[in-house]
MDTraj code that builds the backbone (N, CA, C; nanometers):
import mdtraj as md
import numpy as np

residues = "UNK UNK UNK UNK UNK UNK UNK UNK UNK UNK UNK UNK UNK UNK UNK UNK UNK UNK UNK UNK UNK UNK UNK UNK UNK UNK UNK UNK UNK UNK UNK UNK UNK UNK UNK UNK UNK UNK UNK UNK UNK UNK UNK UNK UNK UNK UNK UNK UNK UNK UNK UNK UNK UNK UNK UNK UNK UNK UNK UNK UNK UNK UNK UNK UNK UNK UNK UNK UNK UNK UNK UNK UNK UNK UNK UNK UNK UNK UNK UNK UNK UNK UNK UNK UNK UNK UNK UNK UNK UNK UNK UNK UNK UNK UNK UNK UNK UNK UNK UNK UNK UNK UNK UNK UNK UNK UNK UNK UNK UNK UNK UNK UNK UNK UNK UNK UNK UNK".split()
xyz = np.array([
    [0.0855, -0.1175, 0.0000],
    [0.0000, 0.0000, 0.0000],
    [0.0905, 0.1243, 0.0000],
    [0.0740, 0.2007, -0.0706],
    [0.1572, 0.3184, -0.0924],
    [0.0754, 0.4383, -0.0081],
    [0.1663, 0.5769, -0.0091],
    [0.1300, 0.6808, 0.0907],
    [-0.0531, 0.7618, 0.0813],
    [-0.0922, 0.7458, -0.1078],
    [-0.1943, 0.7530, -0.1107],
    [-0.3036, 0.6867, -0.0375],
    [-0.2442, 0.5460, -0.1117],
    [-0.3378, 0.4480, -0.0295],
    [-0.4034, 0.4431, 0.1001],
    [-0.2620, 0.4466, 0.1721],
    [-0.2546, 0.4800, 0.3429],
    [-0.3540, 0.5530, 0.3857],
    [-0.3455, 0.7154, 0.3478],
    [-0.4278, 0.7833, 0.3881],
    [-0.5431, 0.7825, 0.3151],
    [-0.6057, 0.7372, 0.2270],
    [-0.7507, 0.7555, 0.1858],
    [-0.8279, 0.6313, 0.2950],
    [-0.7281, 0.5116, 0.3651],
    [-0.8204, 0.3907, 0.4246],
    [-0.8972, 0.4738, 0.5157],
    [-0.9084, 0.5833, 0.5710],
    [-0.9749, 0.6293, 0.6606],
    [-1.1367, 0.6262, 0.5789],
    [-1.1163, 0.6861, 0.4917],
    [-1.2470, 0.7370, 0.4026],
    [-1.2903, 0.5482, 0.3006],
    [-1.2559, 0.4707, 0.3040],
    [-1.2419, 0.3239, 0.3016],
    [-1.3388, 0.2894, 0.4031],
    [-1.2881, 0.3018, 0.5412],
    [-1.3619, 0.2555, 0.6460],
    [-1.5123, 0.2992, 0.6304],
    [-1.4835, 0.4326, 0.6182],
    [-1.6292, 0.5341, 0.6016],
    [-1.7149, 0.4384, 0.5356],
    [-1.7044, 0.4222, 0.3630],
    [-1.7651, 0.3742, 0.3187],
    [-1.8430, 0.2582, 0.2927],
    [-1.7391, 0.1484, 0.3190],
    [-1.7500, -0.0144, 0.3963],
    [-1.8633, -0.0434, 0.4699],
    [-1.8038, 0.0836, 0.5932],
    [-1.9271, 0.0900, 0.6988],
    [-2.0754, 0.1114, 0.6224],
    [-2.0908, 0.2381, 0.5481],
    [-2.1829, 0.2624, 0.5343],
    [-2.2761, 0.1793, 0.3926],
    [-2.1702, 0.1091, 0.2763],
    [-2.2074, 0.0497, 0.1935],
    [-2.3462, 0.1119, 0.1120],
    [-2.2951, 0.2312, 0.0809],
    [-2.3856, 0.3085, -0.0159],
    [-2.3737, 0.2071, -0.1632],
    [-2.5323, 0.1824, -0.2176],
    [-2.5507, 0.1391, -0.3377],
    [-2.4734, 0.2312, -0.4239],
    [-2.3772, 0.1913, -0.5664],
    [-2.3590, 0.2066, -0.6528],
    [-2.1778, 0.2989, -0.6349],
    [-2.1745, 0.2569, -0.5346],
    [-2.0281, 0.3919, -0.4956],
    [-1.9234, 0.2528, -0.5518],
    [-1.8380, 0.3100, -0.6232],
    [-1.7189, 0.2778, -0.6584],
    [-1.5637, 0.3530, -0.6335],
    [-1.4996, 0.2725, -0.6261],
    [-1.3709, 0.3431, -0.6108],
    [-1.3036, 0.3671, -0.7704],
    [-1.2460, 0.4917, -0.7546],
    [-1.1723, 0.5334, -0.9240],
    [-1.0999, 0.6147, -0.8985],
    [-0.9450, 0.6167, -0.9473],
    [-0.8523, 0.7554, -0.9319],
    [-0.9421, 0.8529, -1.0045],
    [-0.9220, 0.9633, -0.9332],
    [-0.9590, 1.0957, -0.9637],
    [-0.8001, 1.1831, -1.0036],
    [-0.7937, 1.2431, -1.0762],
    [-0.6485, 1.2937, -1.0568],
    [-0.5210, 1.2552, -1.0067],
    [-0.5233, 1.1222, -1.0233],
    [-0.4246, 1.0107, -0.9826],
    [-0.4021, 1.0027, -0.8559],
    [-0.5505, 1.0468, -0.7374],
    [-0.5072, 1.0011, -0.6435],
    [-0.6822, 0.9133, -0.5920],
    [-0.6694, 0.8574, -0.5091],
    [-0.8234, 0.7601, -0.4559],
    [-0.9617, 0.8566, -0.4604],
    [-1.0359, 0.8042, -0.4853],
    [-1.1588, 0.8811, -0.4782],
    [-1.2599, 0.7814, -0.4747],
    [-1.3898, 0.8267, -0.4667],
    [-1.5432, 0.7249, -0.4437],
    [-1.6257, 0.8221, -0.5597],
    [-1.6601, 0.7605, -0.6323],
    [-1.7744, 0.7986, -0.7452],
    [-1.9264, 0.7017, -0.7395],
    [-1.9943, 0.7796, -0.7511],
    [-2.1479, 0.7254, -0.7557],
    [-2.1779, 0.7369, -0.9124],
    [-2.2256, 0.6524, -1.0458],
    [-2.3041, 0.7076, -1.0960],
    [-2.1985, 0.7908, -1.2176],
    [-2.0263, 0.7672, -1.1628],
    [-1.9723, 0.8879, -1.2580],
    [-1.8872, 0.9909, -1.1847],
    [-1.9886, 1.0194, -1.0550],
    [-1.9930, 1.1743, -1.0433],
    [-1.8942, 1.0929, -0.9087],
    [-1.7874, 1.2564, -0.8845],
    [-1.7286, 1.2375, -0.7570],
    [-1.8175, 1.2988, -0.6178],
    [-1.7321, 1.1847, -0.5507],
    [-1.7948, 1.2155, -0.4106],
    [-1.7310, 1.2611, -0.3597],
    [-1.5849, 1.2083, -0.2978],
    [-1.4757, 1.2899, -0.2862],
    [-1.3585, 1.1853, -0.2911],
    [-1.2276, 1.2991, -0.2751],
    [-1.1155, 1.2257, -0.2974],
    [-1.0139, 1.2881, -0.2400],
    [-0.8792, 1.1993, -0.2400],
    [-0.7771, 1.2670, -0.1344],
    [-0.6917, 1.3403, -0.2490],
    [-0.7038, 1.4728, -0.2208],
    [-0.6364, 1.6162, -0.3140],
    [-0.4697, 1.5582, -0.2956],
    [-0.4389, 1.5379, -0.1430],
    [-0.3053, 1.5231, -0.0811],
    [-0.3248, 1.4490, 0.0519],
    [-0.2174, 1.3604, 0.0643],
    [-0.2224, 1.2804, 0.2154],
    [-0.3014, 1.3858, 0.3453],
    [-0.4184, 1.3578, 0.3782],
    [-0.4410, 1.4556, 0.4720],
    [-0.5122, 1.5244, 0.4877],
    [-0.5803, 1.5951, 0.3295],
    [-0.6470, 1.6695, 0.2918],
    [-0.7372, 1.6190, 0.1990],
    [-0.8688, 1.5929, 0.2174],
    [-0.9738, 1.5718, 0.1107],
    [-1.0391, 1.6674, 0.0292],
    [-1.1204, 1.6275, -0.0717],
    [-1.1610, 1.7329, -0.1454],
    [-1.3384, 1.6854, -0.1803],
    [-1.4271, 1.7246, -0.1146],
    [-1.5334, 1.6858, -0.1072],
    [-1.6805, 1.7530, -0.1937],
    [-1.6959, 1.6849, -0.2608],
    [-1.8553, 1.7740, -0.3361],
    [-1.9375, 1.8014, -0.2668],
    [-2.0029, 1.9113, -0.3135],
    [-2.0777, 1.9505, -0.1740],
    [-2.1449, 2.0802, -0.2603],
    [-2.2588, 2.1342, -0.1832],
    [-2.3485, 2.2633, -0.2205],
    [-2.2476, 2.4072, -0.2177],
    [-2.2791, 2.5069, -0.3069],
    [-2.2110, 2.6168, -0.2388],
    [-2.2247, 2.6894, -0.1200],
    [-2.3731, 2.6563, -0.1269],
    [-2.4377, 2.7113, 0.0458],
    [-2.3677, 2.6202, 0.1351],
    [-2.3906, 2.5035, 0.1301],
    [-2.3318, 2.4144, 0.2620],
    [-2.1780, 2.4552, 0.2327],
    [-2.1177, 2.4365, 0.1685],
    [-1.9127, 2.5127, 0.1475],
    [-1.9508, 2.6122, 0.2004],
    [-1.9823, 2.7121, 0.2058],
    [-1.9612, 2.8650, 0.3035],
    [-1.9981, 2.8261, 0.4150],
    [-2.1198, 2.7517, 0.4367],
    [-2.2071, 2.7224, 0.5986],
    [-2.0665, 2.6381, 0.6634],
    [-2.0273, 2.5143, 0.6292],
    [-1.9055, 2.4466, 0.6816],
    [-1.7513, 2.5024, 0.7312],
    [-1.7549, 2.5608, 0.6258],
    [-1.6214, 2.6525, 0.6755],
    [-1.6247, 2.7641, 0.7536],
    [-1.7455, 2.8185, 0.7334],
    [-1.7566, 2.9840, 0.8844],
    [-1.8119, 2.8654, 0.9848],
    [-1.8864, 2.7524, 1.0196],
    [-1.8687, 2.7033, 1.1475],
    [-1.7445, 2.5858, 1.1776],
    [-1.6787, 2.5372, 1.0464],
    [-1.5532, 2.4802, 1.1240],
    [-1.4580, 2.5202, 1.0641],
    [-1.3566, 2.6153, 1.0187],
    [-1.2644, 2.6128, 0.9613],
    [-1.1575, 2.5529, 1.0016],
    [-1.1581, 2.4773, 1.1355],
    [-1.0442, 2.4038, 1.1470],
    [-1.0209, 2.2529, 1.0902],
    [-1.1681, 2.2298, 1.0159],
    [-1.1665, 2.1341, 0.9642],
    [-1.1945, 2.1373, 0.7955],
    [-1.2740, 2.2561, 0.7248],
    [-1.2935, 2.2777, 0.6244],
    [-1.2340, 2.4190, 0.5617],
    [-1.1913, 2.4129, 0.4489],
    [-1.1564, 2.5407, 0.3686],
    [-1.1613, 2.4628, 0.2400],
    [-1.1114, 2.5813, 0.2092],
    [-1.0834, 2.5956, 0.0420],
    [-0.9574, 2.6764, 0.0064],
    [-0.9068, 2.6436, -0.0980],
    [-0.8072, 2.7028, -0.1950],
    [-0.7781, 2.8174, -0.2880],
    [-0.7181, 2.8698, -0.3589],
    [-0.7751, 2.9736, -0.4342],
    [-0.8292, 2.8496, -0.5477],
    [-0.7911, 2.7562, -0.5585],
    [-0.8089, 2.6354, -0.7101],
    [-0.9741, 2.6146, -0.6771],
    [-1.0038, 2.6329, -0.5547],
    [-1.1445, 2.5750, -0.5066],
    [-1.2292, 2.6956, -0.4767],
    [-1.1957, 2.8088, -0.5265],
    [-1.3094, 2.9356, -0.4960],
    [-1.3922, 2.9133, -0.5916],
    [-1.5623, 2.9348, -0.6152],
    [-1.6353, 2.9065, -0.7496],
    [-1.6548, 2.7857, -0.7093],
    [-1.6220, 2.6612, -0.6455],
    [-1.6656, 2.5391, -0.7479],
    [-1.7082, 2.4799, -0.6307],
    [-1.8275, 2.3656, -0.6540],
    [-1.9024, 2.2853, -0.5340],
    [-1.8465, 2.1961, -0.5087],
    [-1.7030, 2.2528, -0.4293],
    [-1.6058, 2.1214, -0.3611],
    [-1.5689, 2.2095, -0.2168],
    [-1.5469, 2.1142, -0.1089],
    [-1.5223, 2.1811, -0.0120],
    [-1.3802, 2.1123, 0.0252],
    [-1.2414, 2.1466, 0.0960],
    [-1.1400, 2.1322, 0.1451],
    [-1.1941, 2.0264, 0.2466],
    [-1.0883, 1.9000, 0.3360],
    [-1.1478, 1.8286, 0.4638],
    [-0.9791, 1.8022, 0.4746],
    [-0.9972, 1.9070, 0.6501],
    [-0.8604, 1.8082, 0.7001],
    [-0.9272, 1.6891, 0.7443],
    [-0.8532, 1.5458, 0.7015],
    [-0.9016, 1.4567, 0.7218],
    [-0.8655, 1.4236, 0.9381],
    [-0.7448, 1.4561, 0.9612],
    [-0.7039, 1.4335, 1.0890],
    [-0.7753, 1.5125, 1.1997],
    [-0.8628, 1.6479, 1.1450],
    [-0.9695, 1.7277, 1.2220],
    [-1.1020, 1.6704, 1.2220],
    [-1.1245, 1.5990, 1.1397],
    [-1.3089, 1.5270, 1.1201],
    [-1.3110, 1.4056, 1.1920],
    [-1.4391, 1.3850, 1.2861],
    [-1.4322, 1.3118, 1.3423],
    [-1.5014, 1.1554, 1.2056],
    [-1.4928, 1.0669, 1.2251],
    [-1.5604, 0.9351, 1.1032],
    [-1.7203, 0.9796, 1.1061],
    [-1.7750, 1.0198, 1.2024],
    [-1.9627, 1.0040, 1.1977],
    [-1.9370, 1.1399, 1.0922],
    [-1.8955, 1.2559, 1.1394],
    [-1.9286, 1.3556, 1.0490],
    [-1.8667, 1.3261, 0.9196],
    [-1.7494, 1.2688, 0.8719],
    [-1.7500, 1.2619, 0.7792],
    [-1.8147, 1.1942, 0.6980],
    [-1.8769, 1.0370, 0.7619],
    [-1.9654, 0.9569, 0.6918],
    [-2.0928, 1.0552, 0.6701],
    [-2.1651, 1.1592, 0.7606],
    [-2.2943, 1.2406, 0.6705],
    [-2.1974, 1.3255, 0.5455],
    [-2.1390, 1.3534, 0.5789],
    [-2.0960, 1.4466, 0.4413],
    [-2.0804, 1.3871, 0.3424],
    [-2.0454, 1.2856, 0.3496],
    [-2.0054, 1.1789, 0.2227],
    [-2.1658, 1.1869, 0.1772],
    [-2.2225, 1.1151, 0.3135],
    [-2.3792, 1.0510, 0.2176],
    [-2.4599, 1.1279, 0.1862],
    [-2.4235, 1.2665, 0.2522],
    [-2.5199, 1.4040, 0.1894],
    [-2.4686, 1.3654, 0.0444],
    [-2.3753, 1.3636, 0.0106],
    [-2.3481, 1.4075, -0.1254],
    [-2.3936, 1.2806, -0.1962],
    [-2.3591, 1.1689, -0.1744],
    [-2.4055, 1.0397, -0.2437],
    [-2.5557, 1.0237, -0.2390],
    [-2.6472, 1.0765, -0.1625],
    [-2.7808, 1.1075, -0.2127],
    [-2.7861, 1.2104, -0.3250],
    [-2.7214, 1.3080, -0.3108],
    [-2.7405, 1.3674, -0.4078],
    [-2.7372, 1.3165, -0.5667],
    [-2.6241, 1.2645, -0.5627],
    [-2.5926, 1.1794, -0.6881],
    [-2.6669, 1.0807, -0.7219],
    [-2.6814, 0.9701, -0.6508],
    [-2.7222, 0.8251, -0.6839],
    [-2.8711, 0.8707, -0.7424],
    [-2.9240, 0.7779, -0.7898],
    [-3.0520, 0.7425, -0.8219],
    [-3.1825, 0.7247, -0.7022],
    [-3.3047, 0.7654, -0.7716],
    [-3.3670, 0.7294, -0.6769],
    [-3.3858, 0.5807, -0.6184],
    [-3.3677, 0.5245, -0.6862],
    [-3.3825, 0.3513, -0.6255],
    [-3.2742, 0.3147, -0.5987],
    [-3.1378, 0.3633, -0.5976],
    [-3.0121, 0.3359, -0.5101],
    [-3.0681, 0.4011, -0.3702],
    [-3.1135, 0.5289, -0.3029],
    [-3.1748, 0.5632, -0.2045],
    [-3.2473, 0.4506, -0.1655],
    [-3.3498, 0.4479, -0.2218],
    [-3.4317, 0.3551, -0.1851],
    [-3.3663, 0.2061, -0.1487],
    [-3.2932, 0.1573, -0.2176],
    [-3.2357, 0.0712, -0.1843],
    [-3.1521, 0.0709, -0.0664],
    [-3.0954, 0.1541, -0.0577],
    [-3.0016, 0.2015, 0.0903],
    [-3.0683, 0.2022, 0.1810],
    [-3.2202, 0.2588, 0.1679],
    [-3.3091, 0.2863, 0.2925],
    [-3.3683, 0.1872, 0.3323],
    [-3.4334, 0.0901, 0.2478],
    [-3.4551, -0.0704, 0.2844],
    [-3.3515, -0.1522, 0.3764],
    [-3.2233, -0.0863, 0.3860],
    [-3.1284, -0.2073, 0.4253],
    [-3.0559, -0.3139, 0.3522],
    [-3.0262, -0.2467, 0.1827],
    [-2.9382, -0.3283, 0.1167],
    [-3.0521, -0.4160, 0.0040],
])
top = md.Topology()
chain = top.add_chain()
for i, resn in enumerate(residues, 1):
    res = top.add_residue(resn, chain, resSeq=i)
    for name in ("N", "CA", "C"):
        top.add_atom(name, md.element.get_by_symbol(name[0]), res)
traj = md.Trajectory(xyz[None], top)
């Protein structure tokens, strides 16, 4: 397992745990990421630091109440991705952020399917 590797198993666990219908793993920019459908969910920018899809409202709401855990870049001003120190987020919050966004994406009968229990 190489240094990427290493650090994305955190966001691994996340998902495992939560076993969202249709999420796959795919390099994103040659480093780990989770895609639903195509679309990214998120992925590790750099050991440490994630890069998460997300609303523009919720990116401003996240970062004026945690910036010790969320920002952005000048590369990330404009666009519906939010910054995640991964070593500041606790696993529960990061697993809703993930699945906020993987509802967003997936299909309605992947939801549905998730909400049944698999």
């Amino acid at each position: 397992m190489d240094d990427l590797d290493a650090a994305f198993e955190p966001v691994r666990a996340v998902w495992r745990e939560a076993a969202w219908p249709g999420v796959v793993e795919e390099p994103s920019y040659g480093t780990p990421a989770l895609k639903v459908r195509g679309k990214l969910i998120v992925r590790l920018r750099e050991p440490g630091i994630l890069a998460l899809r997300c609303e523009m409202d919720e990116k401003e709401f996240l970062m004026m109440a945690a910036p010790e855990i969320y920002f952005e870049t000048e590369h990330y001003k404009g666009w519906p991705a939010v910054l995640i120190r991964l070593d500041s987020i606790d696993p529960s919050e990061l697993r809703e952020r993930m699945e906020n966004t993987w509802r967003r994406l997936a299909t309605k009968k992947m939801v549905q399917e998730y909400e049944a229990g698999g």
